[in-house]
C-alpha atoms as one frame of an Amber mdcrd trajectory, in Angstrom:
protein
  51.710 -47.388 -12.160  53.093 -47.273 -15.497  56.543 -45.758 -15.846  55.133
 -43.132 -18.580  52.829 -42.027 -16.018  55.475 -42.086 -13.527  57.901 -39.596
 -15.069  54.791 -37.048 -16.091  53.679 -37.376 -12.269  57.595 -36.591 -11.643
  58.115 -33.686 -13.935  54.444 -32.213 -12.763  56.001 -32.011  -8.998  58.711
 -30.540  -9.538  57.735 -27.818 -11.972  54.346 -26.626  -9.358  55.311 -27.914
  -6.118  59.064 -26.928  -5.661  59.321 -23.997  -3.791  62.751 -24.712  -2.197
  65.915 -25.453  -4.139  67.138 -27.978  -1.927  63.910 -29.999  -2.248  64.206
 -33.786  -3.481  62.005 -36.185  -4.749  62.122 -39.805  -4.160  62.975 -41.850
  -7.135  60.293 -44.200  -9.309  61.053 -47.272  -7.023  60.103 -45.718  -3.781
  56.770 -44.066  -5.259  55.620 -46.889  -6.508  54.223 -47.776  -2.653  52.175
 -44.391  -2.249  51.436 -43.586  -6.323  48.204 -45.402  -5.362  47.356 -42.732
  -2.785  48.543 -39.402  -4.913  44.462 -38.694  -5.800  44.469 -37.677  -1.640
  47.549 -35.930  -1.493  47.260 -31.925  -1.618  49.134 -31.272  -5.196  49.842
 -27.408  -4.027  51.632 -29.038  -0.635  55.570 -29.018  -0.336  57.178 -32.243
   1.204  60.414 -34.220   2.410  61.970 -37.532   2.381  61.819 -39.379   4.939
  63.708 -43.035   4.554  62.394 -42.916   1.410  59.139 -42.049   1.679  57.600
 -38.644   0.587  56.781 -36.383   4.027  54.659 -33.487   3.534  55.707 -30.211
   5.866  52.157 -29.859   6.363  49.167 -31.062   8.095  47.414 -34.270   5.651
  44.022 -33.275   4.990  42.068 -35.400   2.474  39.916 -33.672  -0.091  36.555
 -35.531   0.221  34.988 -36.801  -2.964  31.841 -34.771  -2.005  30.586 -32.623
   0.337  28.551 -34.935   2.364  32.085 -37.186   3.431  33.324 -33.605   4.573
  30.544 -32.980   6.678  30.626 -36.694   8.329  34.504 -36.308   9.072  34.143
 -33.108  10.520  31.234 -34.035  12.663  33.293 -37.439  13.720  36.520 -34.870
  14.405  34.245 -32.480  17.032  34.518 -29.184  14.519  31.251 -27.904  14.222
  31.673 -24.481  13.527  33.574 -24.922  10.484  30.708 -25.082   7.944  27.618
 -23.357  10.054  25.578 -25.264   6.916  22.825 -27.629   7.364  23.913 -31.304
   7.675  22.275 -32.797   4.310  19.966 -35.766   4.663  20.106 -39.013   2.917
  16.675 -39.738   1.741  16.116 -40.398  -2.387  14.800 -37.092  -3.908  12.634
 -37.119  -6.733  14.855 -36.566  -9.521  16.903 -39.512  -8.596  19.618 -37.730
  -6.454  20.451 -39.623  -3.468  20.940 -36.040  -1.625  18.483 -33.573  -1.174
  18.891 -29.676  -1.089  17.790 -28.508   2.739  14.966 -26.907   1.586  13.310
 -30.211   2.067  13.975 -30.314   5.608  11.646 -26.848   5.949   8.005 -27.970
   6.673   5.454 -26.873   4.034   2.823 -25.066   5.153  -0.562 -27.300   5.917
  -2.966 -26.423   3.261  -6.586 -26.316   4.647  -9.262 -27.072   1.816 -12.276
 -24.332   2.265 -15.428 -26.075   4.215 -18.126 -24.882   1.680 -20.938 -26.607
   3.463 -20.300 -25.239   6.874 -20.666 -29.149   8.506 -17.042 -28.602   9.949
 -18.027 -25.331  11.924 -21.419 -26.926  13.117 -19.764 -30.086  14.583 -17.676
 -27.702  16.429 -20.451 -25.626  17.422 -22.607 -28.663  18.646 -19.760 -29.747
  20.859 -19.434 -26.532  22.534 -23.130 -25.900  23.371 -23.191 -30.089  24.511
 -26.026 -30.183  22.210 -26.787 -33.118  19.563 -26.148 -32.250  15.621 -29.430
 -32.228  13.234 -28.673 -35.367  10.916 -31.339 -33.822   9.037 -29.643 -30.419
   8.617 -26.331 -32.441   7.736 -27.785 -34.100   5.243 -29.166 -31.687   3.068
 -25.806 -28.730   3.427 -24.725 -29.339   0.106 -28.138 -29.174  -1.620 -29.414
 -26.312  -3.247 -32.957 -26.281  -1.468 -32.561 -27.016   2.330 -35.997 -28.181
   3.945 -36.043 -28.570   7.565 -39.803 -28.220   8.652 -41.304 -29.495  11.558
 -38.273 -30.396  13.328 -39.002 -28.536  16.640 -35.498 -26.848  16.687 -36.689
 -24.464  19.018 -33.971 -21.255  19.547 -31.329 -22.552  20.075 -30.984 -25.578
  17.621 -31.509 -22.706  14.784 -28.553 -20.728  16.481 -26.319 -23.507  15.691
 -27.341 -23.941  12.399 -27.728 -20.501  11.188 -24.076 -20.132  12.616 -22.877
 -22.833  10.237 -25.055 -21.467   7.311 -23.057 -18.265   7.238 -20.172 -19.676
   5.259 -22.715 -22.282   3.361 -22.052 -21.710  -0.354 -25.032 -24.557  -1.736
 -28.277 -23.250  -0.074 -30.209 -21.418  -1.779 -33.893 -21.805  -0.932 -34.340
 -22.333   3.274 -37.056 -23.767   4.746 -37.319 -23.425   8.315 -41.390 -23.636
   8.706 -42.784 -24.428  11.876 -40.234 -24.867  14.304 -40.652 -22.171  17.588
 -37.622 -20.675  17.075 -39.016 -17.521  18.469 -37.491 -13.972  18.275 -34.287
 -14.630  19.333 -33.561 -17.598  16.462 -35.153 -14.766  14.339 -32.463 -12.585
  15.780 -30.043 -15.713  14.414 -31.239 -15.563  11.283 -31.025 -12.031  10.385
 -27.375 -12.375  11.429 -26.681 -15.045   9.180 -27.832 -13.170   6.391 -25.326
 -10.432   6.606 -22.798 -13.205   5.642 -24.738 -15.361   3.444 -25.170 -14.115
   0.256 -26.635 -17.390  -1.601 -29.744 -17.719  -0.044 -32.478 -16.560  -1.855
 -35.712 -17.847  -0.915 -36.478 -17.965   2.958 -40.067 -19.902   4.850 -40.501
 -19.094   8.365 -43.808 -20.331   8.450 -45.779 -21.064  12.047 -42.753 -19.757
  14.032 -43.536 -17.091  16.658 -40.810 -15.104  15.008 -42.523 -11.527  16.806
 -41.888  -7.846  15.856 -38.621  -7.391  17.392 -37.592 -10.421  14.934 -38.835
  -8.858  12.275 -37.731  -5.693  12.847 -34.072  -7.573  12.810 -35.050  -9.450
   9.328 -35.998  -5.971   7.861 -33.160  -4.061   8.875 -31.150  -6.595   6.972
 -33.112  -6.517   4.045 -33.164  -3.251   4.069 -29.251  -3.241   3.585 -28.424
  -6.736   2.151 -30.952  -7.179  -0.691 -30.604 -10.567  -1.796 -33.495 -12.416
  -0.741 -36.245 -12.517  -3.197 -38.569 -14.602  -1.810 -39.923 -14.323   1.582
 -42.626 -16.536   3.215 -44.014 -14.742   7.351 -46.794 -16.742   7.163 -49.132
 -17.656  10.249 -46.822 -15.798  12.772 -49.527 -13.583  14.739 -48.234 -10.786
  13.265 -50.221  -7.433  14.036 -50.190  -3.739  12.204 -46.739  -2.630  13.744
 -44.768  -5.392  11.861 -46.542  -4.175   8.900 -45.529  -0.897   9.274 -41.947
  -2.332   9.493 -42.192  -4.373   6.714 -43.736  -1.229   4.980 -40.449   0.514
   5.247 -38.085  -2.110   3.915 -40.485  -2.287   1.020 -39.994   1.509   0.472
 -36.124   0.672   0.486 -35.870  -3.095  -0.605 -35.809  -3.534  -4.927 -34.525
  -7.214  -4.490 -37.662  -8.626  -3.172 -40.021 -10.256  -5.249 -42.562 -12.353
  -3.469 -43.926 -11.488   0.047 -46.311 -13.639   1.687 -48.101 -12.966   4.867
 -51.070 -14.930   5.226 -53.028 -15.796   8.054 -51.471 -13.022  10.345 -53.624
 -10.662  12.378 -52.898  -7.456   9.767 -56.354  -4.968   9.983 -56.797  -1.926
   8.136 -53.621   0.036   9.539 -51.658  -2.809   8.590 -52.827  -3.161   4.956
 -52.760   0.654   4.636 -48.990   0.490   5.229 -47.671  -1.784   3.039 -49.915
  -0.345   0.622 -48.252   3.052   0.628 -45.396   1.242   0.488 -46.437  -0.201
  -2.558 -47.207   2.823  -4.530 -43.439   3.413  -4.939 -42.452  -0.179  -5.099
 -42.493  -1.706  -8.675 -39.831  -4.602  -8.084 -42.019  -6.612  -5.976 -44.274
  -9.150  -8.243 -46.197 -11.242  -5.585 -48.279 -10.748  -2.850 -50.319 -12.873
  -0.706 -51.982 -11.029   2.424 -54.952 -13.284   2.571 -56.333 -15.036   5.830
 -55.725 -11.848   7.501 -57.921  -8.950   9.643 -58.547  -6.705   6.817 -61.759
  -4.306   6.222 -63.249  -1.620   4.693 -60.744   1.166   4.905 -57.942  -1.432
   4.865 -59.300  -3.212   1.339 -60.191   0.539   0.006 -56.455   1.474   0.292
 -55.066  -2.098  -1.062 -57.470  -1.133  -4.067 -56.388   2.042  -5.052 -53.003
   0.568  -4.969 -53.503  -1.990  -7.734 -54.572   1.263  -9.625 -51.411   3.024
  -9.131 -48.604   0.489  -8.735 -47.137  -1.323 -11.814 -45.266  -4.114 -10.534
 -47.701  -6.739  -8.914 -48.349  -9.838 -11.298 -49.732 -11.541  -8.867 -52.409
 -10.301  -5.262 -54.254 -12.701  -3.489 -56.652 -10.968  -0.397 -59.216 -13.832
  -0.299 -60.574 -14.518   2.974 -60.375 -10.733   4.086 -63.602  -8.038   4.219
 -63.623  -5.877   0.960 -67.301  -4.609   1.852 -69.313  -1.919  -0.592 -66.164
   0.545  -0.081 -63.045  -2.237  -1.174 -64.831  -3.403  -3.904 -65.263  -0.323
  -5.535 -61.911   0.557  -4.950 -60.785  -2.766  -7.077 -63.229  -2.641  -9.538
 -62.276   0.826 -10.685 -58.403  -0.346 -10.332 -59.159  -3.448 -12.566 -59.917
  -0.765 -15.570 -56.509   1.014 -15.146 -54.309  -2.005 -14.449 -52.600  -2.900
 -17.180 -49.929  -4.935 -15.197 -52.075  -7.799 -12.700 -52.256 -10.751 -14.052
 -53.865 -12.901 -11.314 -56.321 -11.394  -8.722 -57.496 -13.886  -6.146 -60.835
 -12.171  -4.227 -62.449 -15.362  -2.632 -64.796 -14.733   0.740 -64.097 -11.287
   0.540 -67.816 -10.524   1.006 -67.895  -8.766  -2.675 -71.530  -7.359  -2.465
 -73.561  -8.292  -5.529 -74.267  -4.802  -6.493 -70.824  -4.492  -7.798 -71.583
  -7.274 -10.182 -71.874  -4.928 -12.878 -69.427  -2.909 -13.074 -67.297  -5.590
 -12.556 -68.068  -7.055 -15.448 -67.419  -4.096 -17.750 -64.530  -3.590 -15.395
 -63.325  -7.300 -16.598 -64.442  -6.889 -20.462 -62.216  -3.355 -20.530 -59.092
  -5.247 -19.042 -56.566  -7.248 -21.306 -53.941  -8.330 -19.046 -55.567  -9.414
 -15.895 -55.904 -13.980 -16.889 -56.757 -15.132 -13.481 -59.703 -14.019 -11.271
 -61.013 -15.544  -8.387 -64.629 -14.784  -6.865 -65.596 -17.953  -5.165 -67.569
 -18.093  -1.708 -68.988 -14.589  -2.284 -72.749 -13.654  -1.284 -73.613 -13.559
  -5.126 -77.096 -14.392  -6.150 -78.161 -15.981  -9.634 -79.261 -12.841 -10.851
 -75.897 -11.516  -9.909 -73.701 -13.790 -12.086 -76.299 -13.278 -14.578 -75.240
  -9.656 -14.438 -71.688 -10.238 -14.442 -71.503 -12.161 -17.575 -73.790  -9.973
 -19.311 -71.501  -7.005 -18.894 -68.094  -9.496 -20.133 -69.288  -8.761 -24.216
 -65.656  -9.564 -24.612 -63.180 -11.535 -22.437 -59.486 -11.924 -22.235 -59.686
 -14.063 -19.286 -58.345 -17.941 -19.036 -59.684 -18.764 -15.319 -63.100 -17.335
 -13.719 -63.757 -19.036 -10.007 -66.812 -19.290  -8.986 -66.238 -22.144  -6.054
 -69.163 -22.297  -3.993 -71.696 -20.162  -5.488 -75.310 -21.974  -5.653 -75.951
 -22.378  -9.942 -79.228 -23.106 -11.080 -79.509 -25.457 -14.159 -80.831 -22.869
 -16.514 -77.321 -20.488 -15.197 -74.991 -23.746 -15.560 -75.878 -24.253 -19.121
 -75.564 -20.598 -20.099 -71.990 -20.632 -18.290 -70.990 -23.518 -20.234 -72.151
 -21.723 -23.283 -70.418 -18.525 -22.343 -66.770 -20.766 -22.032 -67.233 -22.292
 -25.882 -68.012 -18.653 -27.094 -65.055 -17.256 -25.294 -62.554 -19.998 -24.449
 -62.811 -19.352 -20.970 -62.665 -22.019 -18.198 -65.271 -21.558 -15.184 -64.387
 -23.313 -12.001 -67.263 -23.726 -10.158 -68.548 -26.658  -7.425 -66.326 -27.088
  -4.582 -63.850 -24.741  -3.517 -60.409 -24.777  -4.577 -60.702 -27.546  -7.770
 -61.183 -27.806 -11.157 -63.955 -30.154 -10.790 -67.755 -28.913 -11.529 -70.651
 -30.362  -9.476 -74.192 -30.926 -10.851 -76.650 -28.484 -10.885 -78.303 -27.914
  -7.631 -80.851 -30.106  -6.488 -84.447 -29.133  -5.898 -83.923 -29.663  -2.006
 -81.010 -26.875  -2.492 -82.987 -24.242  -4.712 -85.710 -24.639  -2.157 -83.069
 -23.754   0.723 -81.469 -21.299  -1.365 -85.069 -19.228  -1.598 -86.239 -19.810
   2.070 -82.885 -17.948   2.653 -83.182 -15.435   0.253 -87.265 -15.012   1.404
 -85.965 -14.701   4.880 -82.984 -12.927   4.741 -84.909  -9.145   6.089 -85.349
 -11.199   9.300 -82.154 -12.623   9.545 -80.064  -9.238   8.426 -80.504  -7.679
  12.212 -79.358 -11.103  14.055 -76.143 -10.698  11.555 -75.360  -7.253  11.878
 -75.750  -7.369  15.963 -73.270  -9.912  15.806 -71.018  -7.892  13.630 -68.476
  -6.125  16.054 -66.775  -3.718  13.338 -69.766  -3.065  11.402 -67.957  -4.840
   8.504
C-alpha cells in the first residue's frame, strides 16, 4: 500500500475507532502484512497489539460481499435460525441476474385451456362406461352442423355423446336421425339442452323417441327457447304427444319450423296443435303430412290458416281433407294474407270445391305455392278451376298425377304464357310434364268414370271412418 494511503488509513482509526485512551496502533511497517485484508476487518471494532500485529477484542466476522456468501457460511457453520429467509437459488433469471428473487421457487398455478368441443369429457366418459368412442361423432365436434344418422347408437351411445355436447360451443344444427335411441336417450337429450345453448336446429328422425321423451323435449322448450328448428318425424307418435307439443307451442316464441310427418296424429291430434296455433304467430313452418288426419281434424287445421298470421309455409298432403276440410281451407285461402306455400297433395280434395277454389286463389295475393296433385279431380274440374283464376298471383300450381286430356294440356299451357305461371303436371313430385294421355288411358279414364256408381259401395264398405 502506498504510504499516502497508509497515513489516511492511520488517521481514519484513530479518530472513529479509539474508544480507549491507552489504545495503540501498530506503526506503517507492521501494517503493511494485513493492509491487504482491512476491506474484511469490522471498521467500528476496537483492537490490540499483539507482537506487532493488530488484535481485535472482538469476535472476526467477515462482512460477505453479498447476501448469498452469508447464507452459504452460515449454513456451512450449523446456524439456521439466524436468517429464517429462503435460501436463494442459482439458476440465470431472465433479466440477466445470476440470482433469482424466491418468488420463483413458488409453483404457478397450471393453467387449463377450456375444452370447447367437449372430446376431452367424452374420452373420459367412454372409458368409464367401457364403451368404444364414435370416430364419427369425434370428427365432426368442432363443425357447425353435426350429422350422425344411421349410426345405430342405440341409448346409451347418445348418453355419452349428449353428455359431451353440453359444454360443445361449435354445433349448431344436430342430426341424430334414425338411430333407436328410444325414450331414455330422448331423456339425454332434453338434458343436454338445458346446458347447451348453441344448438339450434335438432332431427330425431325414425327414433322411437315415445311420449314420455317428448314430454321431456317439451318441458325444455318450454323453458329454454333456443331451438328453432325441430324435425319428430316418423316416430309413431299418437294424439297425446300432440297435445304436449300443443302446449309448448302455446308457450314456446323461439320455434320456427316443426315437422311431424308420417306420425300416427288423427283428428284430436291436429285439433290440438291447431288451437295452439291460433295464438302462436312465431312459428313459420309446418309439415304434418303423412299423418292420420280427417274430416274434423282438417276442418280445424283450416280455420286455423284463417286466423293465425305466422305460417309461411303448411304442408298436410297425404292426409283426408274430405267435403268438410276443404271448405274450411278454401274459405281460409280468401282471408290469409300471410301463407305463402300450401302443399294439399292426396288429400282427397273433392272436385266440387273446384270452384270456389279458384275464386278463392284469384282473390289471394300472397299465397305463391300451391300444391293439388293426386287429387280425384276430373277434366271438367280443372276446367273449372282455371276458369274461376281471371287473375293469378301464383308462381307454382301442381297438378302431379291428374289424367290431362290434349285439348286441357294445351289450354294449361296457354293459361301459363297469359299469366306467367308454371304448371307442374306428369309425375309426382318433378318439374317434368308428360305427354298428353294416350287413347288407351282416356279410354280407362271413362270406363272408370262410367263405372264409378258400381264401384262407390265396394269403396265406401271398405272405408272404416267413413272418411
Amino acid at each position: 500500500m502506498p504510504d499516502v494511503q497508509q497515513d489516511s488509513f492511520l488517521t481514519e482509526l484513530k479518530d472513529e475507532g479509539a474508544e480507549d485512551e491507552n489504545q495503540t496502533f501498530p506503526d506503517t511497517t507492521t501494517l503493511n502484512s494485513s493492509a491487504g485484508n482491512h476491506d474484511n476487518v469490522n471498521n467500528n471494532s476496537a483492537g490490540n497489539l499483539d507482537n506487532g500485529n493488530f488484535v481485535s477484542n472482538k469476535p472476526e466476522v467477515q462482512v460477505p460481499r453479498n447476501l448469498s456468501v452469508l447464507y452459504e457460511d452460515l449454513e456451512q457453520e450449523g446456524d439456521e435460525t439466524a436468517f429464517p429467509v429462503h435460501r436463494h437459488r442459482r439458476i440465470p433469471s431472465e433479466t440477466g441476474s445470476e440470482y433469482d428473487t424466491d418468488l420463483e421457487d413458488l409453483e404457478s398455478p397450471i393453467k387449463t385451456e377450456y375444452d370447447s368441443s367437449g372430446i376431452e369429457n367424452y374420452l373420459k366418459i367412454c372409458e368409464d362406461m367401457n364403451m368404444r368412442p364414435v370416430s364419427h361423432f369425434m370428427r365432426q365436434t368442432k363443425n357447425p352442423s353435426l350429422s350422425l344418422r344411421y349410426q345405430s347408437l342405440g341409448c346409451k351411445k347418445t348418453v355419452a355423446i349428449t353428455q359431451a355436447l353440453a359444454s360443445n360451443t361449435h354445433v349448431e344444427c344436430l342430426d341424430l336421425s334414425d338411430n333407436d335411441i328410444g325414450c331414455d336417450g330422448m331423456v339425454s337429450i332434453a338434458n343436454m339442452l338445458t346446458e347447451n345453448y348453441f344448438i339450434t336446429e335438432l332431427s330425431l328422425e325414425d327414433n322411437k323417441i315415445g311420449l314420455r321423451g317428448v314430454a321431456n323435449l317439451c318441458d325444455v322448450l318450454s323453458e329454454h327457447s333456443y331451438v328453432k328448428h325441430l324435425n319428430l318425424s316418423g316416430n309413431g307418435l299418437k294424439d297425446p304427444t300432440a297435445v304436449v307439443l300443443g302446449e309448448m307451442l302455446k308457450v314456446n316464441y323461439t320455434l320456427t319450423c316443426l315437422i311431424v310427418k308420417q306420425n300416427q296424429f288423427s283428428c284430436n291430434g291436429a285439433k290440438a296443435i291447431a288451437a295452439a296455433l291460433l295464438s302462436n304467430d312465431s312459428l313459420t313452418e309446418l309439415d304434418i303430412s303423412w299423418n292420420k288426419i280427417r274430416s274434423k281434424g282438417s276442418e280445424a287445421l283450416g280455420k286455423m290458416v284463417g286466423s293465425n298470421t305466422g305460417l309461411i309455409s303448411l304442408n298436410v298432403s297425404f292426409n283426408g281433407l274430405d267435403a268438410l276440410g276443404a271448405a274450411a281451407f278454401v274459405k281460409s285461402i280468401k282471408t290469409n294474407t300471410q301463407l305463402v306455400n300450401l302443399d294439399l297433395i292426396n288429400t282427397r280434395i273433392p272436385g266440387a270445391e273446384c270452384k270456389e277454389l279458384g275464386k278463392a286463389l284469384a282473390g289471394n295475393t300472397t299465397l305463391k305455392i300451391i300444391k293439388l296433385g293426386n287429387n280425384p279431380f276430373k277434366e271438367s274440374d280443372i276446367e273449372i278451376l282455371f276458369h274461376g283464376m281471371t287473375t293469378c298471383s301464383l308462381y307454382i300450381i301442381g297438378l302431379e298425377d291428374i289424367p290431362l286430356s290434349k285439348g286441357l294440356y294445351e289450354r294449361l299451357q296457354e293459361f301459363e304464357k297469359e299469366q306467367g305461371v308454371v304448371i307442374h303436371y306428369g309425375k309426382s313430385g318433378g318439374n317434368q310434364r308428360s305427354r298428353p294421355m294416350t287413347s288407351s288411358a282416356l279410354r280407362l279414364d271413362e270406363f272408370i268414370t262410367t263405372n264409378l256408381s258400381k264401384l262407390a259401395p265396394l269403396i265406401l264398405a271398405k272405408d272404416k271412418v267413413s272418411s
